[in-house]
C-alpha positions in Angstrom: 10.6 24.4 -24.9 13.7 25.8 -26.9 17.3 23.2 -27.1 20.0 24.3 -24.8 22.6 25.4 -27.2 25.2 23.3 -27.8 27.6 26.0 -26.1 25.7 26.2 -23.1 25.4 22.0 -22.8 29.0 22.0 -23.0 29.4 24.8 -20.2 27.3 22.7 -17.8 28.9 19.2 -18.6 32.2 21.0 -18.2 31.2 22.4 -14.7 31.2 19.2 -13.2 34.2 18.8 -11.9 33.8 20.0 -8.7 30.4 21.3 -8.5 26.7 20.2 -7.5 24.3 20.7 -10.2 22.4 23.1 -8.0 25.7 25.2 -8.3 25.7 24.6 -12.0 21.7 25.5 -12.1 22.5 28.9 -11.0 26.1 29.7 -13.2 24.2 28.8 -16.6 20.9 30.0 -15.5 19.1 26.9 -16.5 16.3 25.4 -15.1 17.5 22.2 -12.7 15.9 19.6 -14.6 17.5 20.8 -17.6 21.0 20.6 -16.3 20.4 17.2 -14.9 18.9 15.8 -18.7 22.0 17.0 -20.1 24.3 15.2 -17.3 22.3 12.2 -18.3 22.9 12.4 -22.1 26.4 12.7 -21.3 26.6 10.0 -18.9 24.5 7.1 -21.1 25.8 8.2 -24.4 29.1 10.1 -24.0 28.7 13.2 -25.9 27.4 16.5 -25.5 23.5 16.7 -26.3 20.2 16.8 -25.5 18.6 14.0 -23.8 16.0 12.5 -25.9 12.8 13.8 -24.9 9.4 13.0 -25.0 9.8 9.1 -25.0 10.7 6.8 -22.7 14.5 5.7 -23.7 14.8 1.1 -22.6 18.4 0.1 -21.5 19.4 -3.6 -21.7 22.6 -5.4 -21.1 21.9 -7.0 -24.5 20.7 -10.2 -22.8 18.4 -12.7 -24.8 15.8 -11.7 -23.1 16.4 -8.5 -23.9 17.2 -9.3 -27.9 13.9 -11.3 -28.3 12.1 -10.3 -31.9 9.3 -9.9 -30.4 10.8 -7.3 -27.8 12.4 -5.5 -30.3 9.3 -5.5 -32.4 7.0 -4.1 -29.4 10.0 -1.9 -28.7 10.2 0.0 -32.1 6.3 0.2 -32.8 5.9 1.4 -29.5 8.7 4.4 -29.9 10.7 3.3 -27.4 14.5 4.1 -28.2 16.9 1.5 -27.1 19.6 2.4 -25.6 22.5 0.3 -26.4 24.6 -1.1 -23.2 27.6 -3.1 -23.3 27.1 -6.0 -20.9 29.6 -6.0 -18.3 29.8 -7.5 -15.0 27.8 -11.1 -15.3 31.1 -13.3 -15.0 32.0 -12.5 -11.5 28.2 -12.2 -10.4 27.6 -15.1 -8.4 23.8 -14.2 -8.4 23.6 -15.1 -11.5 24.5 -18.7 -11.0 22.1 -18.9 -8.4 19.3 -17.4 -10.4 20.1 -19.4 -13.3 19.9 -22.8 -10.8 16.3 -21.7 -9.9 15.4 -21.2 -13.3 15.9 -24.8 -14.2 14.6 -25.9 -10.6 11.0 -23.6 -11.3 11.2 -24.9 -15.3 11.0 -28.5 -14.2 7.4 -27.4 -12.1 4.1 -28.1 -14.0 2.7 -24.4 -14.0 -0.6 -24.6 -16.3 -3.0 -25.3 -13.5 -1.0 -23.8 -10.4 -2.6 -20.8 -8.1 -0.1 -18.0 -7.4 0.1 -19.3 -3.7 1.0 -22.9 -5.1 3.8 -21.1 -7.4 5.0 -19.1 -4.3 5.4 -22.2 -2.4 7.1 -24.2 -4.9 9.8 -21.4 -5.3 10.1 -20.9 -1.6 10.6 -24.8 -1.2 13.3 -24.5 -4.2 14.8 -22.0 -2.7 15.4 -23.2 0.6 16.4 -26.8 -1.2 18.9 -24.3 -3.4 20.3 -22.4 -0.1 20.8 -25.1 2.0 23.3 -26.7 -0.7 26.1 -25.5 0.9 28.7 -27.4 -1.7 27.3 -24.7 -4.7 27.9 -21.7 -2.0 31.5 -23.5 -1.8 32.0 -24.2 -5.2 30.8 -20.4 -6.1 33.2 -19.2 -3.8 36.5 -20.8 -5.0 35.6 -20.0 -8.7 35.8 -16.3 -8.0 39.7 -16.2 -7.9 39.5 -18.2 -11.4 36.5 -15.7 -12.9 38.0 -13.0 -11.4 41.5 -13.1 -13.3 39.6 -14.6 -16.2 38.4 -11.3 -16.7 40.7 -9.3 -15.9 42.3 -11.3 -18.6 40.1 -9.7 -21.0 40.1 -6.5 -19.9 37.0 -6.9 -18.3 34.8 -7.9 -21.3 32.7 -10.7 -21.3 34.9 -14.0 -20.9 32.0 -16.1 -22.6 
């Protein structure tokens, strides 16, 4: 398979203002699934090229989990590009409070010798424990005004 010149890449990303890239398909006289990798490139990386192909491509917000050694490691023997992702958006998620309250709920549960149905009742019983707390859905609530201009603040970068 021959690369879309760069000419033709810049056609199609220019077309798409205010056209489908059916409608694009046909003006350039590419296959679909071409015009749709290059929309992609464009989109995740901000230029004009080629989407990598070939390999899968592994997008993190850059979270610890995410920046683990050992990741990374497994990532880069395995040929996985990384795809490098500002994170954005965590400050103002109140999921994220929740999930990180049943995180330290499940981590205080002795695991080594539980069955998969004794692990799904021990987060169902945190969870209902967790959602009938109606003082954190409270708390959560009244922060957002503070998180909210916290960020906006910082022109909505990470506050922490």
């Amino acid at each position: 398979m021959s690369r879309v010149p760069k000419e033709d890449r810049r056609r199609i990303v220019e077309s798409s203002k205010g056209y489908s890239q059916r409608q694009i398909r046909e003006h350039v006289s590419r296959p679909l699934h071409t015009v749709h990798r290059i929309f992609q490139a464009y989109r995740y990386e901000g230029r004009i090229r080629d989407a990598p192909r070939g390999h899968p491509a592994w997008g993190s917000a850059l979270a610890p989990i995410h920046t683990a050694r050992s990741l990374q490691a497994h990532l880069q023997q395995t040929g996985i590009e990384q795809l490098a992702r500002v994170p954005k958006g965590a400050d103002i998620n109140i999921i994220e409070n929740v999930r990180g309250r049943m995180k330290v709920a499940l981590n205080r549960i002795p695991i080594p010798s539980a069955t998969a149905d004794e692990l799904w009742a021990a987060v169902l019983s945190k969870w209902q424990r967790l959602a009938s707390d109606t003082s954190l859905v409270t708390a959560l609530y009244e922060s957002l005004w503070s998180r909210t201009s916290a960020v906006v603040e910082v022109n909505g970068e990470m506050t922490h």
